[in-house]
mmCIF file as gemmi writes it, N, C-alpha and C atoms, coordinates in Angstrom:
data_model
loop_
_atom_site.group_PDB
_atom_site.id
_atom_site.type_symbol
_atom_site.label_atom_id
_atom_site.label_alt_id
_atom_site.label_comp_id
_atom_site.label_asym_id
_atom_site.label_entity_id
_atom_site.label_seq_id
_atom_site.pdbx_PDB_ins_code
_atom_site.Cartn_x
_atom_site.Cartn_y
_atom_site.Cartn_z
_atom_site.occupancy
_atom_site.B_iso_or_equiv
_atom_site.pdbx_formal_charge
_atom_site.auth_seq_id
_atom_site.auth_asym_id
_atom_site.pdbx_PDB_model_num
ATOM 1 N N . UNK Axp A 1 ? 18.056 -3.872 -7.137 1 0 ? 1 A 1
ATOM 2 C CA . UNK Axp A 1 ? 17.106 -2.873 -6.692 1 0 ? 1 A 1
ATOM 3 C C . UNK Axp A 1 ? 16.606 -2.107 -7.913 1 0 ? 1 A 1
ATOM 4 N N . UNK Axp A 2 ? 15.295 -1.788 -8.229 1 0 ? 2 A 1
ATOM 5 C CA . UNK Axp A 2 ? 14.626 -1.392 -9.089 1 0 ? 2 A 1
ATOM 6 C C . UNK Axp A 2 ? 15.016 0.003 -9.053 1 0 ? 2 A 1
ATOM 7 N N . UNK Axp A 3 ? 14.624 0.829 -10.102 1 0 ? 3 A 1
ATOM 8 C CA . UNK Axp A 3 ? 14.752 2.052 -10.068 1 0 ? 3 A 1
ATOM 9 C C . UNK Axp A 3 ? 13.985 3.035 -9.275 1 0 ? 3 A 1
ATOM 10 N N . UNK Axp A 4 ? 12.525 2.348 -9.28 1 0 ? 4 A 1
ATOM 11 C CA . UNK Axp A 4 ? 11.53 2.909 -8.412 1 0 ? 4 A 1
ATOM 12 C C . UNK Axp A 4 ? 11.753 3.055 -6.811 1 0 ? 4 A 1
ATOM 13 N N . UNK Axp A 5 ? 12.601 1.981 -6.486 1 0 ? 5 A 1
ATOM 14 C CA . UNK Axp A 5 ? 12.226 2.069 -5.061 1 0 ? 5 A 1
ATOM 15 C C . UNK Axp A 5 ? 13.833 2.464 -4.85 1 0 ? 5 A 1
ATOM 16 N N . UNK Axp A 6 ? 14.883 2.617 -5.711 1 0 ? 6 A 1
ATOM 17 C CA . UNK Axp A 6 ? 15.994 3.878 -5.456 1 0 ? 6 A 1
ATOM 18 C C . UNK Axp A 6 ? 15.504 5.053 -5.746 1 0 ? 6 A 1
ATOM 19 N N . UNK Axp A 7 ? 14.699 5.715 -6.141 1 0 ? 7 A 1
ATOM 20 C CA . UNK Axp A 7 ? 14.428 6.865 -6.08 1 0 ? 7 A 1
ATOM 21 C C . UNK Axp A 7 ? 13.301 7.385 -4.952 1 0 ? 7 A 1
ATOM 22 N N . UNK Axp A 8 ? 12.618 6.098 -4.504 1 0 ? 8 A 1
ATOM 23 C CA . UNK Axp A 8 ? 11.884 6.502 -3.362 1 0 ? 8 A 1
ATOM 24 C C . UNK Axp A 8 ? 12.728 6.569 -2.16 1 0 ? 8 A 1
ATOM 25 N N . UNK Axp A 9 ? 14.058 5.719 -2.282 1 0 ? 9 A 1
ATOM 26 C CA . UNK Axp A 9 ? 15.009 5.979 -1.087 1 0 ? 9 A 1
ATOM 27 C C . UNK Axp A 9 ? 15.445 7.711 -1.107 1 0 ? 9 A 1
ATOM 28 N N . UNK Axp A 10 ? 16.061 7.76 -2.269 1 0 ? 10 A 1
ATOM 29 C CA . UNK Axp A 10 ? 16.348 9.328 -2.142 1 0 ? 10 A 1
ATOM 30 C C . UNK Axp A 10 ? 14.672 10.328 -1.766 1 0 ? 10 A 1
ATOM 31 N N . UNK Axp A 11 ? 14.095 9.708 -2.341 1 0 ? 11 A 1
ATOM 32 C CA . UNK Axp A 11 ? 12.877 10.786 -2.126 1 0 ? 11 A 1
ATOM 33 C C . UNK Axp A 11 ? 13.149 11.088 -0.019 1 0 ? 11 A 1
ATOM 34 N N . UNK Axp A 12 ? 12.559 10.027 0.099 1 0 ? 12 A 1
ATOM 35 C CA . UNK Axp A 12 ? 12.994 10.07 2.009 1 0 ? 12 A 1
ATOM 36 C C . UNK Axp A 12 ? 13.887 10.521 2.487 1 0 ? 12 A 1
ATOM 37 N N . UNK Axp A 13 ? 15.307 9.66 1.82 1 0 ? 13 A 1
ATOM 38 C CA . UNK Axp A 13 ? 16.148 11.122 2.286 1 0 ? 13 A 1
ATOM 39 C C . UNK Axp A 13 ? 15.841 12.423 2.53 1 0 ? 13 A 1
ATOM 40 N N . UNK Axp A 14 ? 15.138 13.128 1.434 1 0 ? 14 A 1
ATOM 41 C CA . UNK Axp A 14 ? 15.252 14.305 1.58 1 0 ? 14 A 1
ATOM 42 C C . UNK Axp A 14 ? 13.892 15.462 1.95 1 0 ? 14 A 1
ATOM 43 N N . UNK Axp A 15 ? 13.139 13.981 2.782 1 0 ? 15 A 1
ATOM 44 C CA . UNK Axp A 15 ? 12.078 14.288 3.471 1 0 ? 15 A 1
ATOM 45 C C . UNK Axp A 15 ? 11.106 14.736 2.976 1 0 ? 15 A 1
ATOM 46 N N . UNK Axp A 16 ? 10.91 14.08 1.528 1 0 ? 16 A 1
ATOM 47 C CA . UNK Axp A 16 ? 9.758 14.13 0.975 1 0 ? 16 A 1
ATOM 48 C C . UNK Axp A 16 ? 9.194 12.212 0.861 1 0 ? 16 A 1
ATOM 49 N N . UNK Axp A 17 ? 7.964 12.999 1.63 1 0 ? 17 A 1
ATOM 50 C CA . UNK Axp A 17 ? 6.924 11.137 1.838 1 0 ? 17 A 1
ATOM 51 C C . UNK Axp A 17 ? 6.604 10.374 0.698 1 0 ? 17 A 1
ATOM 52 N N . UNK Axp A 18 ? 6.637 9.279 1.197 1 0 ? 18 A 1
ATOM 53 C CA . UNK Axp A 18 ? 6.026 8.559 -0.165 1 0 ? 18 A 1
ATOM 54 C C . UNK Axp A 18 ? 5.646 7.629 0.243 1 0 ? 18 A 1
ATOM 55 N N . UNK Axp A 19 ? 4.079 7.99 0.002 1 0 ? 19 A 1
ATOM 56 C CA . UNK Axp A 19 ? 2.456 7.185 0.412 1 0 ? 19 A 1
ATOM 57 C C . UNK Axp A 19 ? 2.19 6.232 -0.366 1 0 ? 19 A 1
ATOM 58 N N . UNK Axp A 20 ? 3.238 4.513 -0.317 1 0 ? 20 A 1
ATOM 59 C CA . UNK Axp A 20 ? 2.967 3.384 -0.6 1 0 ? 20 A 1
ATOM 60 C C . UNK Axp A 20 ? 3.59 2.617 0.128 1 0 ? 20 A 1
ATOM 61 N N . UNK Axp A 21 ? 2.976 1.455 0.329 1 0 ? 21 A 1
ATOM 62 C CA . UNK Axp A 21 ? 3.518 0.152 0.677 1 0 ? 21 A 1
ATOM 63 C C . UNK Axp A 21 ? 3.32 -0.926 0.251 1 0 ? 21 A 1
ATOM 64 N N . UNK Axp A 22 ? 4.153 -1.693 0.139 1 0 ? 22 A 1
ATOM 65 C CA . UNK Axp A 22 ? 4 -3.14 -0.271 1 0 ? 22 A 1
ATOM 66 C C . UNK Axp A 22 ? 4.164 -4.404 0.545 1 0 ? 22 A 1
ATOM 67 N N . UNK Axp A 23 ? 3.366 -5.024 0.649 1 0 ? 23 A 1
ATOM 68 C CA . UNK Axp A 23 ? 3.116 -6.087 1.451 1 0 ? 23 A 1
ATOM 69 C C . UNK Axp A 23 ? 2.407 -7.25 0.49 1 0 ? 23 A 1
ATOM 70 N N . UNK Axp A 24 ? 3.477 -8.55 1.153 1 0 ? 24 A 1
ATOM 71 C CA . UNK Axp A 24 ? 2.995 -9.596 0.538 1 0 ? 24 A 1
ATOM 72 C C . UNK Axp A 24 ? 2.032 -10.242 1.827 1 0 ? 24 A 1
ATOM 73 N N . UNK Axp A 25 ? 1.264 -11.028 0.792 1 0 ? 25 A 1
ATOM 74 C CA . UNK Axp A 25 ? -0.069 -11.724 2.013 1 0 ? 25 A 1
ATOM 75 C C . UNK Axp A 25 ? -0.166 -13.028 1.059 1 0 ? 25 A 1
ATOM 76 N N . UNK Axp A 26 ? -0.276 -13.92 1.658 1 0 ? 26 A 1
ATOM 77 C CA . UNK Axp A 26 ? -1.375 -15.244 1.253 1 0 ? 26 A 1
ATOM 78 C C . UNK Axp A 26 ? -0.668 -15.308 -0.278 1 0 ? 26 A 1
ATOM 79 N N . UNK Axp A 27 ? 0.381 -15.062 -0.055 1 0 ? 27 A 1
ATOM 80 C CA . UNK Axp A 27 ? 1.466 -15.361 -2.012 1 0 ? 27 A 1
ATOM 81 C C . UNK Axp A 27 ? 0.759 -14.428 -3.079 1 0 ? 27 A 1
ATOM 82 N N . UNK Axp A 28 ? 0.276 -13.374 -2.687 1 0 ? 28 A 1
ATOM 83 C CA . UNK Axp A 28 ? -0.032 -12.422 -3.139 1 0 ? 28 A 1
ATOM 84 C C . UNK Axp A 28 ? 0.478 -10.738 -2.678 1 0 ? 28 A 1
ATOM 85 N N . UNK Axp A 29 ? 1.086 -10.084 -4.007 1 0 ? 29 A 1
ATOM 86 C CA . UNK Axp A 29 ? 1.662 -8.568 -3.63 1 0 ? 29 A 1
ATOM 87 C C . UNK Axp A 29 ? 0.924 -7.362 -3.678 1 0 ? 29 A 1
ATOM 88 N N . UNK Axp A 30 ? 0.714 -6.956 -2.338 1 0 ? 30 A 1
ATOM 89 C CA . UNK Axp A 30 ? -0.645 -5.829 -2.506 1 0 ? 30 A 1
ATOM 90 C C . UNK Axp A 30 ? 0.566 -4.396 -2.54 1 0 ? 30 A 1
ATOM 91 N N . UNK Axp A 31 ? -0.076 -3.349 -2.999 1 0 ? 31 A 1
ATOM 92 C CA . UNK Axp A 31 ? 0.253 -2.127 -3.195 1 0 ? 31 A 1
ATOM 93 C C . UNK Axp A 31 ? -0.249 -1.392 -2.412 1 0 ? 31 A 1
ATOM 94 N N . UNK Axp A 32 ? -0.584 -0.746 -1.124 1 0 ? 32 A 1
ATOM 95 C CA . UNK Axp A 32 ? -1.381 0.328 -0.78 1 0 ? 32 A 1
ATOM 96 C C . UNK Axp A 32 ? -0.677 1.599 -0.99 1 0 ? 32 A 1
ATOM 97 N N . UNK Axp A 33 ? -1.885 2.566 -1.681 1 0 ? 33 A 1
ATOM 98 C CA . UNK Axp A 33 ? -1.167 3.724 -1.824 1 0 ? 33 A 1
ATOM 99 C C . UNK Axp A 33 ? -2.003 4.796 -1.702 1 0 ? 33 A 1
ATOM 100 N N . UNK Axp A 34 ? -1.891 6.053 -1.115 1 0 ? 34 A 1
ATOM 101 C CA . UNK Axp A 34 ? -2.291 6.719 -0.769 1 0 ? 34 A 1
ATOM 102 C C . UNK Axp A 34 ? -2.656 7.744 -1.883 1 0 ? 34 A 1
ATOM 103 N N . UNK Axp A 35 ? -4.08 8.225 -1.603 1 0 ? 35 A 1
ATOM 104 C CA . UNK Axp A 35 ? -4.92 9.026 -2.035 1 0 ? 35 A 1
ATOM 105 C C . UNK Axp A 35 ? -5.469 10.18 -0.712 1 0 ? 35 A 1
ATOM 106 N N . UNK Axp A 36 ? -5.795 11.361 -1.495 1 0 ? 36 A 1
ATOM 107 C CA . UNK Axp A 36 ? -6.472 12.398 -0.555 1 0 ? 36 A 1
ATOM 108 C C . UNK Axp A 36 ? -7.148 11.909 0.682 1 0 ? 36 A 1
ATOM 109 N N . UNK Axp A 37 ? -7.971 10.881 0.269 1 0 ? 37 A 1
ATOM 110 C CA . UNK Axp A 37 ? -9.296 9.961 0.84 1 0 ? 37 A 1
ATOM 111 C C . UNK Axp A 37 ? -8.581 8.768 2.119 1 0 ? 37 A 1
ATOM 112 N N . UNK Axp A 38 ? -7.931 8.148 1.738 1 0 ? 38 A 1
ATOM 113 C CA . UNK Axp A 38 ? -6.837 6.949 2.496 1 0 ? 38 A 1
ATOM 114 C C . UNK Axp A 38 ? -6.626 6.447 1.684 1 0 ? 38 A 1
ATOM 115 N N . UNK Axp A 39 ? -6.227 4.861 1.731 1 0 ? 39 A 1
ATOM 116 C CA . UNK Axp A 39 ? -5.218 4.088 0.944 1 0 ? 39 A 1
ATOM 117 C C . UNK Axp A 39 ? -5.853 3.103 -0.102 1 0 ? 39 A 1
ATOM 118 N N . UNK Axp A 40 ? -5.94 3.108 -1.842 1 0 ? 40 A 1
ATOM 119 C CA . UNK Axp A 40 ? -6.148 2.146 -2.233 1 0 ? 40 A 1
ATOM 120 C C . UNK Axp A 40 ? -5.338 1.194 -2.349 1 0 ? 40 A 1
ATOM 121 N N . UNK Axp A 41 ? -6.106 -0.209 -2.333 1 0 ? 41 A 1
ATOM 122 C CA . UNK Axp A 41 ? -5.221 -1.34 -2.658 1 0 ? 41 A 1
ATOM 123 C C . UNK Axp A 41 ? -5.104 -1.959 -3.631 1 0 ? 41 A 1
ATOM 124 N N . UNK Axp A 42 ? -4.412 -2.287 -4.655 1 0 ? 42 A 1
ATOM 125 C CA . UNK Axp A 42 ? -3.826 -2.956 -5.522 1 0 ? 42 A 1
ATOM 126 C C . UNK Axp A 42 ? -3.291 -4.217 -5.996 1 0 ? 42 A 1
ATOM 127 N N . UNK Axp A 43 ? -3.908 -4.999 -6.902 1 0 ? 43 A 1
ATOM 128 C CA . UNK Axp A 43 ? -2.912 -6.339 -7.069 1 0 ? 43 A 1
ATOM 129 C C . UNK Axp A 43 ? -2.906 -6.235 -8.592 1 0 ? 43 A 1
ATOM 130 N N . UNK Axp A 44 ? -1.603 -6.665 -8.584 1 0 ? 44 A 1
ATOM 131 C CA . UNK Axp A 44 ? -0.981 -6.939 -10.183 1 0 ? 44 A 1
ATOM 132 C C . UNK Axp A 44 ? -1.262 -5.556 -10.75 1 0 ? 44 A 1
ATOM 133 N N . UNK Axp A 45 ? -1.182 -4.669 -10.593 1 0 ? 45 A 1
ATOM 134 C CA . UNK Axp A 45 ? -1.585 -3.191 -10.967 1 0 ? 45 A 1
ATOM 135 C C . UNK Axp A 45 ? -3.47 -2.79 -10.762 1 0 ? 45 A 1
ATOM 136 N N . UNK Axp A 46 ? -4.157 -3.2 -10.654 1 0 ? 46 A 1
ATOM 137 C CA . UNK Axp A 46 ? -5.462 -3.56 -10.187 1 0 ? 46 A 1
ATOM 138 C C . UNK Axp A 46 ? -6.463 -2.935 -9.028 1 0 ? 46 A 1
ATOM 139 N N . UNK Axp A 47 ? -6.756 -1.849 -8.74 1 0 ? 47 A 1
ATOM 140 C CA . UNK Axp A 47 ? -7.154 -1.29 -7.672 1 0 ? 47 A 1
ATOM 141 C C . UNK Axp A 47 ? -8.989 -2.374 -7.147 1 0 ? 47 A 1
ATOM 142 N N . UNK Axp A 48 ? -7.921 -2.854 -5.727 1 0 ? 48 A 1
ATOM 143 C CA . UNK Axp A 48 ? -9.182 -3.779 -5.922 1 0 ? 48 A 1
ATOM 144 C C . UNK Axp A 48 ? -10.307 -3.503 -4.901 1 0 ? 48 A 1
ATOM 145 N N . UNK Axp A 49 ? -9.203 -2.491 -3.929 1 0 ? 49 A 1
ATOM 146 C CA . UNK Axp A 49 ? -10.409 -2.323 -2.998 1 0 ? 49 A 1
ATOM 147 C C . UNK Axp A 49 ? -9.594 -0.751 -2.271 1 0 ? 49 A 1
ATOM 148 N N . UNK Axp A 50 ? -10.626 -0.276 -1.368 1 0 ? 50 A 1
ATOM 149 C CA . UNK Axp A 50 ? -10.404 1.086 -0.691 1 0 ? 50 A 1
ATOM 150 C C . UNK Axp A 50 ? -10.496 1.073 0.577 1 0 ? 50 A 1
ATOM 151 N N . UNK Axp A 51 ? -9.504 1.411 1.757 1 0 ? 51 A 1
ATOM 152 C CA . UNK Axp A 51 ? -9.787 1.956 3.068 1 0 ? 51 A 1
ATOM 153 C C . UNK Axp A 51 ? -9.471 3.023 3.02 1 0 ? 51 A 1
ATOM 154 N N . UNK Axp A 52 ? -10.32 3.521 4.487 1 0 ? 52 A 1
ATOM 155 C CA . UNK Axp A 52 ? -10.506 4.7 4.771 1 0 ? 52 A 1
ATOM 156 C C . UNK Axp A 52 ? -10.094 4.856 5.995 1 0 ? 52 A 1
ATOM 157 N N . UNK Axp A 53 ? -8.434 5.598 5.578 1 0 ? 53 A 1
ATOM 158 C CA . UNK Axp A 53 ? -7.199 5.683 7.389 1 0 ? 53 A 1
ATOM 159 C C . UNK Axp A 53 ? -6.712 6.564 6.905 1 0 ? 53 A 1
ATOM 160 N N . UNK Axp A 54 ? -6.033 7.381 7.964 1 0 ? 54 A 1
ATOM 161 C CA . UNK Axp A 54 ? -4.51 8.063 7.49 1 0 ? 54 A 1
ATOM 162 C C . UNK Axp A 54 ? -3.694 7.223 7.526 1 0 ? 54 A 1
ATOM 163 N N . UNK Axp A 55 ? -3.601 5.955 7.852 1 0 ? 55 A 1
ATOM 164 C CA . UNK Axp A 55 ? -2.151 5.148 8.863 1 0 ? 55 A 1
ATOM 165 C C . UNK Axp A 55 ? -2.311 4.318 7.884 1 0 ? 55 A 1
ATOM 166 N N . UNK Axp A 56 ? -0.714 3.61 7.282 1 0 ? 56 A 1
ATOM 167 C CA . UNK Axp A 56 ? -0.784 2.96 6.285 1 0 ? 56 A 1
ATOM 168 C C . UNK Axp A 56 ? -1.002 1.19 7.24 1 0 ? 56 A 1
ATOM 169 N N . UNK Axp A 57 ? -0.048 1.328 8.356 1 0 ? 57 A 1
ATOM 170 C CA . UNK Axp A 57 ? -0.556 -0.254 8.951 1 0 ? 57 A 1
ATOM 171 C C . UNK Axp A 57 ? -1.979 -0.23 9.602 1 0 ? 57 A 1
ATOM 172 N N . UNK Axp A 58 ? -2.377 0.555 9.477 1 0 ? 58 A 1
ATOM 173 C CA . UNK Axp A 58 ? -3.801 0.685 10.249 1 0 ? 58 A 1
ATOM 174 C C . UNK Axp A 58 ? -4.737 0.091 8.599 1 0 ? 58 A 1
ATOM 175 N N . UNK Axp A 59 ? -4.458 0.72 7.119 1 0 ? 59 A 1
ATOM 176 C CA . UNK Axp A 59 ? -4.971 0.168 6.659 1 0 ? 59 A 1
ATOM 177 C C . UNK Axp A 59 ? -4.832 -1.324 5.863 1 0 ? 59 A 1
ATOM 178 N N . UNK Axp A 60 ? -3.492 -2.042 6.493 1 0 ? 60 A 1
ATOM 179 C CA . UNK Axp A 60 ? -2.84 -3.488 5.846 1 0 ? 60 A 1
ATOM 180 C C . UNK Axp A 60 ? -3.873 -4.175 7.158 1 0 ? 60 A 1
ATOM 181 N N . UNK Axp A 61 ? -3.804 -3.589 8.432 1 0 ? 61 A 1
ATOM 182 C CA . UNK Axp A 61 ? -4.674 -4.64 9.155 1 0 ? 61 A 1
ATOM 183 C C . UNK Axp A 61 ? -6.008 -4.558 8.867 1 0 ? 61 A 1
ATOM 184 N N . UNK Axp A 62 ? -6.566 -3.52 8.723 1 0 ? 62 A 1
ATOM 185 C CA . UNK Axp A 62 ? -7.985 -3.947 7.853 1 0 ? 62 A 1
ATOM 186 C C . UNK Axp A 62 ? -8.076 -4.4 6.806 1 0 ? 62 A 1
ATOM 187 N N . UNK Axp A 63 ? -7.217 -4.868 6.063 1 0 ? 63 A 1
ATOM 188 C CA . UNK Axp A 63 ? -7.219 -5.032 4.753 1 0 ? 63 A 1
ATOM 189 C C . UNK Axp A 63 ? -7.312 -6.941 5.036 1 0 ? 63 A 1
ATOM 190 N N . UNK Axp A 64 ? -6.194 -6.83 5.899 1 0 ? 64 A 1
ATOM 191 C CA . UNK Axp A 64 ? -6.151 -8.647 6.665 1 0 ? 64 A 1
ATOM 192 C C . UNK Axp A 64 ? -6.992 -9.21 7.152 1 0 ? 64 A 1
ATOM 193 N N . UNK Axp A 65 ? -7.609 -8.144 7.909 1 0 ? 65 A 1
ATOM 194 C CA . UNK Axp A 65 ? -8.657 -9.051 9.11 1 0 ? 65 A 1
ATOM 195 C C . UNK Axp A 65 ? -9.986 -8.836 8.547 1 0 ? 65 A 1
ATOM 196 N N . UNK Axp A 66 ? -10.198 -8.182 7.744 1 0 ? 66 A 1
ATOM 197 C CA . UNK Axp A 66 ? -11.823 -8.11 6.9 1 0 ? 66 A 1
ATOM 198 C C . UNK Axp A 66 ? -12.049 -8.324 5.353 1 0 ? 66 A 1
ATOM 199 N N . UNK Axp A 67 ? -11.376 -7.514 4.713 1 0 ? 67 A 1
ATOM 200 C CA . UNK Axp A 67 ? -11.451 -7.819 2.934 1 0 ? 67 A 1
ATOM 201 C C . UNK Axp A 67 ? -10.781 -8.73 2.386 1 0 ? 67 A 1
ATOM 202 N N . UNK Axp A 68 ? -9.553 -9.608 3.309 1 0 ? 68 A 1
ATOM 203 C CA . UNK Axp A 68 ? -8.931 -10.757 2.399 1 0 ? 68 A 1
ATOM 204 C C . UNK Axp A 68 ? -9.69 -11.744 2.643 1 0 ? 68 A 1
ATOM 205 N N . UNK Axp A 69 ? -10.524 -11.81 3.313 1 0 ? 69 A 1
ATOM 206 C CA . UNK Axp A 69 ? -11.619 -13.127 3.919 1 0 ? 69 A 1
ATOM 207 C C . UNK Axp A 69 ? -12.254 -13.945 2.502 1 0 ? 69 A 1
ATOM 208 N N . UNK Axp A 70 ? -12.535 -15.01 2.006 1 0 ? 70 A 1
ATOM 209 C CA . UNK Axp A 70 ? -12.986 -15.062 0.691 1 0 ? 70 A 1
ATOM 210 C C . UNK Axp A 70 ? -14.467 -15.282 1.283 1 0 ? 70 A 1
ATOM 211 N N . UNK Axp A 71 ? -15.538 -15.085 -0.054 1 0 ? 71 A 1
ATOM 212 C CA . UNK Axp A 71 ? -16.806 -14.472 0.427 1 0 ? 71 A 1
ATOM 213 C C . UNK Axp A 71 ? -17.635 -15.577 -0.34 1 0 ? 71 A 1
């Protein structure tokens, strides 16, 4: 376990939030992380695209069902 995501365990513990998630898709690791605005998304450190939610699965399913589409 990385250091980052033991200190985000304690962060929760002690009921302070922490506005990221990680989700793998299509053999790729996205980052969503929260901004004032909603959640940018991330690959390989990379902000590649932006929704606009409070809800972090509200913005992985838009992220699935519209922007991973290839164009």
């Amino acid at each position: 376990m990385s250091i980052d995501r033991m200190a985000k365990m304690v962060q929760r513990r002690q009921g302070i939030g922490v506005k990221d998630k990680v989700v793998r898709f299509r053999g790729t690791t996205l980052v969503f992380r929260y901004n004032h605005d909603g959640y940018d998304i991330f690959i390989n450190g990379q902000k590649i695209n932006f929704v606009k939610t409070k809800d972090v699965n509200e913005a992985v399913r838009i992220y699935k069902a519209t922007l991973s589409s290839p164009c």
